[in-house]
BAKOLLUM-775493 format. One line per field, with one value per residue (C-alpha): x, y, z; residue number from 1. Coordinates in Angstrom, 1 decimal, always signed. Example, Ala and Ser with C-alpha at 12.3 -4.5 7.8 and 13.67 -1.06 7.14 Angstrom:
2
X = (+12.3 / +13.7) .
Y = (-4.5 / -1.1) .
Z = (+7.8 / +7.1) .
i = (1 / 2) .
end
This chain:
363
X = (+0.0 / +2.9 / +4.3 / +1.5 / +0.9 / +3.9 / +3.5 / +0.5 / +1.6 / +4.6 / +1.4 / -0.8 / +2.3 / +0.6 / +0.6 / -1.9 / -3.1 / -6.4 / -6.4 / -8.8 / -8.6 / -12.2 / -11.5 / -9.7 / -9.6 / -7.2 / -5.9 / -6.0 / -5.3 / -8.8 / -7.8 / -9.7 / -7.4 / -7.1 / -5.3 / -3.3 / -6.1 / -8.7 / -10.0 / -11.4 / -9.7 / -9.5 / -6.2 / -6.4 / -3.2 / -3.0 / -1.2 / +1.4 / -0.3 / -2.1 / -5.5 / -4.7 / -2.5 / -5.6 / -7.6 / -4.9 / -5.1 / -8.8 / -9.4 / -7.0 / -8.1 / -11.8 / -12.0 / -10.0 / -12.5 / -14.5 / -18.0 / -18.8 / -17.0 / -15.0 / -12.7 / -9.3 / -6.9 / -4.1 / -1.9 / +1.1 / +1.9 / +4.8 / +3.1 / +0.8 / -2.0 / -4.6 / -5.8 / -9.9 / -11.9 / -14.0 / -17.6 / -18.7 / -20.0 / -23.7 / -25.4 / -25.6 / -27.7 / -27.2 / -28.0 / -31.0 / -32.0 / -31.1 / -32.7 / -36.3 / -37.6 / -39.1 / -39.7 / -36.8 / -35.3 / -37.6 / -36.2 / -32.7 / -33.2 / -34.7 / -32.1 / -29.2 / -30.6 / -31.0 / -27.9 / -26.3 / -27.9 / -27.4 / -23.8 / -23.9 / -25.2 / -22.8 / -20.1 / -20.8 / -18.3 / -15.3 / -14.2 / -11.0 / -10.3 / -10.6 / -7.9 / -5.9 / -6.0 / -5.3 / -1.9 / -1.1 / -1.6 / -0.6 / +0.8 / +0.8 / -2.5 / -5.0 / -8.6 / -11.6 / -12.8 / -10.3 / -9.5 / -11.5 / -13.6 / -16.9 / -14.9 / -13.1 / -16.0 / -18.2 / -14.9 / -15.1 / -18.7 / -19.2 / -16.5 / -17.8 / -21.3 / -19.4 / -17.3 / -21.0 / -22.7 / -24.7 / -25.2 / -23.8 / -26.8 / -26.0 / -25.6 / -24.7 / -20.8 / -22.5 / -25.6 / -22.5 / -20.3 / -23.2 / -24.0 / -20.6 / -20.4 / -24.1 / -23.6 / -20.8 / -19.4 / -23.0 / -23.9 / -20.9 / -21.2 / -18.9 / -19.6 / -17.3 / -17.5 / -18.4 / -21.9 / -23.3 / -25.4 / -22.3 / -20.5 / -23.3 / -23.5 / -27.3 / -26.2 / -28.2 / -26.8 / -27.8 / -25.9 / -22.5 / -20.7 / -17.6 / -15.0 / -13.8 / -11.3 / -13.5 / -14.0 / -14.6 / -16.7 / -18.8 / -22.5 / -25.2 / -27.2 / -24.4 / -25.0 / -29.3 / -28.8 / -28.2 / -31.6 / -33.4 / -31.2 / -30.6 / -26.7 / -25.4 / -22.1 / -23.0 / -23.4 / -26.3 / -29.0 / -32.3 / -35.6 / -37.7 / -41.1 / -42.8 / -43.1 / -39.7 / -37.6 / -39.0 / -39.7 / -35.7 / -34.8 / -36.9 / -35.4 / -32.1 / -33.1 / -35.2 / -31.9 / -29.9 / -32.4 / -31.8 / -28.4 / -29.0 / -32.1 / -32.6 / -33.1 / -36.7 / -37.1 / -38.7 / -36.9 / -33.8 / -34.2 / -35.0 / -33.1 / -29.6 / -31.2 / -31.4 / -27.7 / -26.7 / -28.2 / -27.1 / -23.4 / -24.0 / -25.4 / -22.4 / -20.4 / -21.8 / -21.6 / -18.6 / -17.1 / -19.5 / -20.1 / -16.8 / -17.0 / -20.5 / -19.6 / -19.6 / -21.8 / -21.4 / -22.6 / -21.9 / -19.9 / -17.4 / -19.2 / -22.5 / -25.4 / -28.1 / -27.0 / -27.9 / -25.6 / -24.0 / -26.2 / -29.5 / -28.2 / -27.2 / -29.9 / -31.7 / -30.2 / -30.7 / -34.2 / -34.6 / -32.0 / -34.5 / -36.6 / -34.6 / -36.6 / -34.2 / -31.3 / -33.2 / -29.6 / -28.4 / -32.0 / -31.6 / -28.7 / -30.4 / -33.1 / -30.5 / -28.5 / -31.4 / -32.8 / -29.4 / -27.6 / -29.8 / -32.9 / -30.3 / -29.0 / -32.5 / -31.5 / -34.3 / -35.4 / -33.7 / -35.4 / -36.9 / -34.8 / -35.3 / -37.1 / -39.3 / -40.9 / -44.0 / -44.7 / -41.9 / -43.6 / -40.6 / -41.2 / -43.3 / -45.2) .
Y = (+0.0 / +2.5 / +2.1 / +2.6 / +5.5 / +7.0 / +6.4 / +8.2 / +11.5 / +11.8 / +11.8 / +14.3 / +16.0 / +16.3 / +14.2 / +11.6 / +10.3 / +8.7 / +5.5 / +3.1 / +0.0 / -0.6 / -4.0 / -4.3 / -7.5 / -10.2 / -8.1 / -4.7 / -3.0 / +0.0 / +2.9 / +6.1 / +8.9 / +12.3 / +14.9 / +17.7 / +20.0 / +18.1 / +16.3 / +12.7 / +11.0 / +7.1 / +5.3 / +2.1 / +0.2 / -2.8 / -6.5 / -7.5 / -10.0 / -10.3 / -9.8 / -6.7 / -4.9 / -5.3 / -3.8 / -1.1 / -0.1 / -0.5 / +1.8 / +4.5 / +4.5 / +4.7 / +6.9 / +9.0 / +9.1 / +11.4 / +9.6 / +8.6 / +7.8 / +9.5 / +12.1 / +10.8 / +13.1 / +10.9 / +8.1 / +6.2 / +3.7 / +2.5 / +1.4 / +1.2 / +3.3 / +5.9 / +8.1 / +9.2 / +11.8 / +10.3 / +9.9 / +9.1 / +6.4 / +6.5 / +3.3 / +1.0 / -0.8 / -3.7 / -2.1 / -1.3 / -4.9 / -6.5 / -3.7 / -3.3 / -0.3 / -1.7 / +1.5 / +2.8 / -0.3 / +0.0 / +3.6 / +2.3 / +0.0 / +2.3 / +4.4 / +2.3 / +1.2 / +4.3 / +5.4 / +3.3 / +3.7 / +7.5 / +6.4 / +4.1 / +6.8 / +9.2 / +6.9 / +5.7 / +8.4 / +7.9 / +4.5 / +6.1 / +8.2 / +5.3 / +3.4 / +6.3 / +6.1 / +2.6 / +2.7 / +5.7 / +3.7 / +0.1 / -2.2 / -4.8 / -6.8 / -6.4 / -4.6 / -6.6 / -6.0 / -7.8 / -10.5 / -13.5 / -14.3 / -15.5 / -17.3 / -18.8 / -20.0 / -21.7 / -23.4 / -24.5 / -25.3 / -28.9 / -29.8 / -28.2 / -30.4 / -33.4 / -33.2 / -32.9 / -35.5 / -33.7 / -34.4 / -32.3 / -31.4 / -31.3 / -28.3 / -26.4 / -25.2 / -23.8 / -21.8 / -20.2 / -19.1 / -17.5 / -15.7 / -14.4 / -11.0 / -10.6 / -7.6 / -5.8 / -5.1 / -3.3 / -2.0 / -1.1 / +1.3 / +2.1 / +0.2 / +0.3 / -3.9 / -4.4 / -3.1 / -5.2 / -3.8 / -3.3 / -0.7 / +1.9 / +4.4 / +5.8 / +9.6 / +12.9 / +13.9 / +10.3 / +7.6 / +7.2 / +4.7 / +3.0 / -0.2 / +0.5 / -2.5 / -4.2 / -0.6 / -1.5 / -1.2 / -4.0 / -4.3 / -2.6 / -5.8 / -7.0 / -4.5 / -4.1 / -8.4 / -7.5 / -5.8 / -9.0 / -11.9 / -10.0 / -9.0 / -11.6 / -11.6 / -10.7 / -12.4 / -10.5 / -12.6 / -13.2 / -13.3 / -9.7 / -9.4 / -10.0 / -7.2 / -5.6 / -6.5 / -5.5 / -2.2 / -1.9 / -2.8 / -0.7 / +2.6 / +1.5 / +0.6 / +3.8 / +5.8 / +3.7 / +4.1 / +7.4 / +6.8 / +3.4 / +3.6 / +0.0 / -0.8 / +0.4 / -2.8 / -5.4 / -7.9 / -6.8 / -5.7 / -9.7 / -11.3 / -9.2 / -10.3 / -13.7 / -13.6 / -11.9 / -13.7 / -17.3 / -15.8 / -14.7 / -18.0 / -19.9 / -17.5 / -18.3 / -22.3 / -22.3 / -20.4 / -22.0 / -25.4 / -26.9 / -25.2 / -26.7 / -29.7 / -28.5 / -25.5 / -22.2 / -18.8 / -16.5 / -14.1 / -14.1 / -12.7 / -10.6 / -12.0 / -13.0 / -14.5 / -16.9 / -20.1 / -21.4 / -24.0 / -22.0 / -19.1 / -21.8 / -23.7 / -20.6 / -19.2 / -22.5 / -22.8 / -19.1 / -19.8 / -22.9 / -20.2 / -19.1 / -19.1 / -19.3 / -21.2 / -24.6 / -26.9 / -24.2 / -24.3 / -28.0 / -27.9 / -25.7 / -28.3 / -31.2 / -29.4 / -28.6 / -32.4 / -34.0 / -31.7 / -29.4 / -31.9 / -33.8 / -30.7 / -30.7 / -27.1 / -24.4 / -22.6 / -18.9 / -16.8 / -13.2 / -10.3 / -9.2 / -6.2 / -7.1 / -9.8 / -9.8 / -7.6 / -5.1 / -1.6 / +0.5 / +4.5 / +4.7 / +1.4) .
Z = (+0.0 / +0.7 / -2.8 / -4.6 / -2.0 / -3.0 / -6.9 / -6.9 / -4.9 / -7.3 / -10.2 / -8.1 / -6.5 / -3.4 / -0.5 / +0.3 / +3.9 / +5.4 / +3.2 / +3.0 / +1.5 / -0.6 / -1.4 / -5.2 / -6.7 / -7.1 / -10.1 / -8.3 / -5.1 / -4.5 / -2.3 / -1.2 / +0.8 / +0.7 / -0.2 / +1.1 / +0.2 / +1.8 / -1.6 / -2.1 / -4.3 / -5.7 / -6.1 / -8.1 / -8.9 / -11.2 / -10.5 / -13.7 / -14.7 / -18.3 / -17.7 / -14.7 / -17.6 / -19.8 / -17.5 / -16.5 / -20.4 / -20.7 / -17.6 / -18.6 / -22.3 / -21.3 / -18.8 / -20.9 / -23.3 / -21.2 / -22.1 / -18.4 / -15.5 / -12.3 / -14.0 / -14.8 / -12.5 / -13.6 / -14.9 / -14.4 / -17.2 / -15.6 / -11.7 / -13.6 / -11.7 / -12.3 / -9.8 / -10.3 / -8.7 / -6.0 / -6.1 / -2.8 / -1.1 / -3.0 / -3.3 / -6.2 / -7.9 / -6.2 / -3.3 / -4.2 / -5.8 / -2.7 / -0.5 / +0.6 / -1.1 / -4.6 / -6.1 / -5.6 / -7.4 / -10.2 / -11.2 / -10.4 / -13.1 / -15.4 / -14.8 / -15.4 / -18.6 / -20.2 / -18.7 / -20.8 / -23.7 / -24.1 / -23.3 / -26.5 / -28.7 / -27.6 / -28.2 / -31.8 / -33.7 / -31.4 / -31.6 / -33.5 / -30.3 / -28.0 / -30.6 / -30.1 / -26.4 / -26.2 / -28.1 / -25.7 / -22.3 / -24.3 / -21.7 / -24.2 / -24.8 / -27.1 / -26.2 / -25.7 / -28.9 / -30.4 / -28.2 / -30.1 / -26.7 / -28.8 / -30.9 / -28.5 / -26.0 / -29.3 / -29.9 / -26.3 / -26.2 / -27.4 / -25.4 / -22.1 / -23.0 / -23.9 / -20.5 / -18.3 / -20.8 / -22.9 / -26.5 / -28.9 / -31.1 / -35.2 / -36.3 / -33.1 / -34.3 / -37.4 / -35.5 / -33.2 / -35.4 / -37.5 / -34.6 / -33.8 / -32.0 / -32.4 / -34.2 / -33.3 / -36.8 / -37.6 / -34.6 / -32.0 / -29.6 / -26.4 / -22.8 / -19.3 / -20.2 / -16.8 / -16.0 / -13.2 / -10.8 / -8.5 / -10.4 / -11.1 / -8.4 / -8.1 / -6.3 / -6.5 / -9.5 / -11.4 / -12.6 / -12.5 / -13.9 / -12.3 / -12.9 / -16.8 / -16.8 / -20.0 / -21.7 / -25.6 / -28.2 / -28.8 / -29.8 / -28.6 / -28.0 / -26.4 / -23.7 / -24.1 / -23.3 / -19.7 / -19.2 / -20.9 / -18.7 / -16.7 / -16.1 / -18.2 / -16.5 / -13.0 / -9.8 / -8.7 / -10.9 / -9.7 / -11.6 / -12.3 / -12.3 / -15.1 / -17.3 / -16.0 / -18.0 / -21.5 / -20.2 / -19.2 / -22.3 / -24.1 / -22.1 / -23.5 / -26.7 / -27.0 / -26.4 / -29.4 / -32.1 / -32.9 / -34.0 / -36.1 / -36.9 / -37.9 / -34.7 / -34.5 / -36.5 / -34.0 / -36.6 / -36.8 / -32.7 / -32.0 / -34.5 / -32.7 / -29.3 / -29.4 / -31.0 / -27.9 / -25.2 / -26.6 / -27.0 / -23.1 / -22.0 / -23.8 / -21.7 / -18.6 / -19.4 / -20.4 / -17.2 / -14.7 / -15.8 / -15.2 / -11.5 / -10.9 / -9.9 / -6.4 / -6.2 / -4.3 / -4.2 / -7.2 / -5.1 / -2.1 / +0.4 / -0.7 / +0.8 / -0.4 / -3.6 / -5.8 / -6.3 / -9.5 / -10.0 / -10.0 / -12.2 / -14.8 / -14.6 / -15.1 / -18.1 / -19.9 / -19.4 / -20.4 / -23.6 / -24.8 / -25.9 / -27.9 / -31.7 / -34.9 / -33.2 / -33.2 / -32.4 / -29.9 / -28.0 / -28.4 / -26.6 / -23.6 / -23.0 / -22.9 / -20.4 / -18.3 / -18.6 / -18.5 / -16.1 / -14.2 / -13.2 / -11.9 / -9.5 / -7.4 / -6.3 / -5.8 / -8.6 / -9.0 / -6.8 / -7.5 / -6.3 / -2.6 / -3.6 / -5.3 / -2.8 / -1.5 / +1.2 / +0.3 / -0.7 / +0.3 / -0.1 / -3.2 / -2.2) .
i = (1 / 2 / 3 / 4 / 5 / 6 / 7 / 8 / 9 / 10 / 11 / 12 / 13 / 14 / 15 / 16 / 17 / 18 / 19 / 20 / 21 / 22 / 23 / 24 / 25 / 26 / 27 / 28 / 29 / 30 / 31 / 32 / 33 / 34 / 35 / 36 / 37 / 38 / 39 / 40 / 41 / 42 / 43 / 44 / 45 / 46 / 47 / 48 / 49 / 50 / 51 / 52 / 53 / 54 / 55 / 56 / 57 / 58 / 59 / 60 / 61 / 62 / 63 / 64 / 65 / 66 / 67 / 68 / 69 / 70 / 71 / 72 / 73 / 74 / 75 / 76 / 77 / 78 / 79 / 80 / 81 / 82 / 83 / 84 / 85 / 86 / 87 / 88 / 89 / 90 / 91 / 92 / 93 / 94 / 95 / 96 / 97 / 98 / 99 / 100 / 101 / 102 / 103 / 104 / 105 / 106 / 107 / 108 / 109 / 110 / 111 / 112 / 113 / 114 / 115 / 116 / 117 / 118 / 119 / 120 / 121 / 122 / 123 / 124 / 125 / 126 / 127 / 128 / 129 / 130 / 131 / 132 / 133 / 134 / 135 / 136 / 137 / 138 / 139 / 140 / 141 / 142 / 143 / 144 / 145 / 146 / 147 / 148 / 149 / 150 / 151 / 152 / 153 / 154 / 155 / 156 / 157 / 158 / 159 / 160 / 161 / 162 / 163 / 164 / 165 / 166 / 167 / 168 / 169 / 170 / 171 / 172 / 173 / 174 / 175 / 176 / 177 / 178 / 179 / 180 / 181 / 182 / 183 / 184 / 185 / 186 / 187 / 188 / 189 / 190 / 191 / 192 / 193 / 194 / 195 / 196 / 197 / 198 / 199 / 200 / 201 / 202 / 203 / 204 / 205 / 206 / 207 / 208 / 209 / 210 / 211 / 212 / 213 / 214 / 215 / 216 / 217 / 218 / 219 / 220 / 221 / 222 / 223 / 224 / 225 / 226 / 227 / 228 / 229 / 230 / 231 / 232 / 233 / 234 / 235 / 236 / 237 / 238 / 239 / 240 / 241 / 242 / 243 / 244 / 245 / 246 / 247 / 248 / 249 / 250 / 251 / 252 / 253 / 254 / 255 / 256 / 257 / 258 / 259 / 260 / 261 / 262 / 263 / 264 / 265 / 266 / 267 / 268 / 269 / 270 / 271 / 272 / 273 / 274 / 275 / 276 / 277 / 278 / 279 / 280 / 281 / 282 / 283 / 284 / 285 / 286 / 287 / 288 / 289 / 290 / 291 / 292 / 293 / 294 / 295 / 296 / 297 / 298 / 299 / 300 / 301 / 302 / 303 / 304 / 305 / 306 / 307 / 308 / 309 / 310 / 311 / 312 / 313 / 314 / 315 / 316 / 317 / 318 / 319 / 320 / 321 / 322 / 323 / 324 / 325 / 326 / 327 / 328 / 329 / 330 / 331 / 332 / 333 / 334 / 335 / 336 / 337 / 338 / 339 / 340 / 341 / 342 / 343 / 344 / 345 / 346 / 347 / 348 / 349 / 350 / 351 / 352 / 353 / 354 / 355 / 356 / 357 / 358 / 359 / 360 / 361 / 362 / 363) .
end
């Protein structure tokens, strides 16, 4: 902590004191202190390793870009660090989800979602800028946009099914690489990468986004996917009300239509839609299968949570919805017979706000 202390002083050139460790990650170390002045201000250094000089270059590069996020009061390359303006201990939407008040989680939602997608339409004439950006704080590894992850992950796919006993269904390798990046070549548009309910601050002066380690451009329905799963990446899953989610997604989309306006096409809306929730739910079984065998709670110590099992079980029986991706659906009702039956865990339960009972301030 005194090292990266002392790295980030000789950026500011000012001293800093009063830190507080606010938890990091196994690839970085999260610091609030002040400084000399009195300011609040957030330190966050970066491990060496591949993925935490990824996210050192993501971070800089994105925040840099000056589309959301804490300002960027500096950088060090070399530490490698940046050093962000603080933005105060607001809650989050997670919070909020796992709180008691459901209209305040309702807005949240609505919020967040169209949050985002003004941030997408914002975004869509500076992907040159972020490029730029990226060489300039390069540490080395390539953005998110063009590491090959969807590629990768259908590559890994039959095998993850063949490893639990599942069938391969004919025709599944073809179905995912026709889906690919669900549209990012058409339809890209900025995103912080990691936008679970944990790292959007709710404060008086509305949402702010935090934790750019993923920043890229990718597609939009990439992104709109989390408001239909929802949070296709995230630990804090449960099930929404019905009704909620359509009307989430429909503030983002609502926000991303006026800069390609195909999307106001329910076809074209759906068709990118189910691409991106099938590349999502191949994610997710493909990271969380293989760690199923004994399950545990999707994170370290938020409580409650759901637990590996029920999320995946979930998203399969969701995915076998799917229309137009008839071997890939396939696929989701084999791993729910063949796997998930088998599990005899509870079904994923709805989000704490939302449960009966639970009328909160605007009840």
């Amino acid at each position: 902590m005194n090292e990266i202390l002392r790295a980030a002083e000789r950026l500011l050139t000012t001293p800093l004191h009063d830190a507080v460790d606010l938890g990091g990650s196994s690839r970085t170390t999260v610091l609030r202190c002040r400084t000399g002045d009195g300011r609040s201000v957030v330190v966050k250094a970066y491990t060496g390793g591949p993925d935490a000089l990824r996210g050192f270059t993501a971070e800089a590069a994105g925040l840099a870009l000056g589309l959301a996020g804490p300002p960027l009061l500096g950088v060090d390359p070399e530490a490698p660090l940046v050093v962000l303006e603080d933005f105060g201990g607001a809650p989050t939407l997670a919070d909020l989800l796992l709180g008691d008040d459901p209209a305040a989680a309702e807005e949240g939602l609505l919020t967040w979602a169209a949050g985002l997608g003004r941030l997408a339409a914002r975004s869509v004439d500076r992907q040159a800028d972020l490029a730029r950006l990226w060489a300039r704080y390069d540490r080395g590894m390539p953005t998110w946009a063009d590491e090959p992850w969807t590629a990768r992950n259908a590559t890994a796919f039959p095998g993850v099914l063949e490893e639990a006993g599942v069938a391969v269904p004919d025709g599944l390798a073809e179905e995912l690489a026709r889906i690919g990046t669900a549209g990012g070549e058409e339809y890209p548009a900025f995103t912080p990468g990691d936008t679970c309910p944990d790292n959007n601050l709710l404060t008086p002066q509305g949402l702010r986004l935090i934790d750019f380690e993923a920043a890229c451009y990718q597609s939009v329905f990439l992104t709109a996917a989390y408001c239909r799963m929802p949070f296709s990446t995230c630990w804090c899953v449960f099930a929404l009300p019905a009704g909620l989610a359509p009307r989430i997604e429909a503030a983002y989309r609502a926000e991303v239509v006026p800069v390609y306006p195909a999307l106001a096409d329910d076809a074209v809306w759906e068709d990118g839609m189910r691409q991106a929730v099938a590349v999502w739910t191949v994610d997710a079984t493909v990271r969380l299968l293989p760690r199923a065998a004994e399950d545990g709670p999707m994170h370290r110590t938020r409580r409650p949570v759901p637990t590996r099992r029920q999320v995946l079980g979930h998203r399969w029986e969701e995915a076998a919805r799917l229309a137009g991706l008839p071997a890939f659906a396939e696929a989701m009702r084999r791993l729910s017979r063949d796997v998930a039956d088998g599990w005899r865990v509870d079904p994923l339960p709805g989000y704490p706000c939302f449960e009966p009972g639970r009328t909160g301030h605007g009840g």
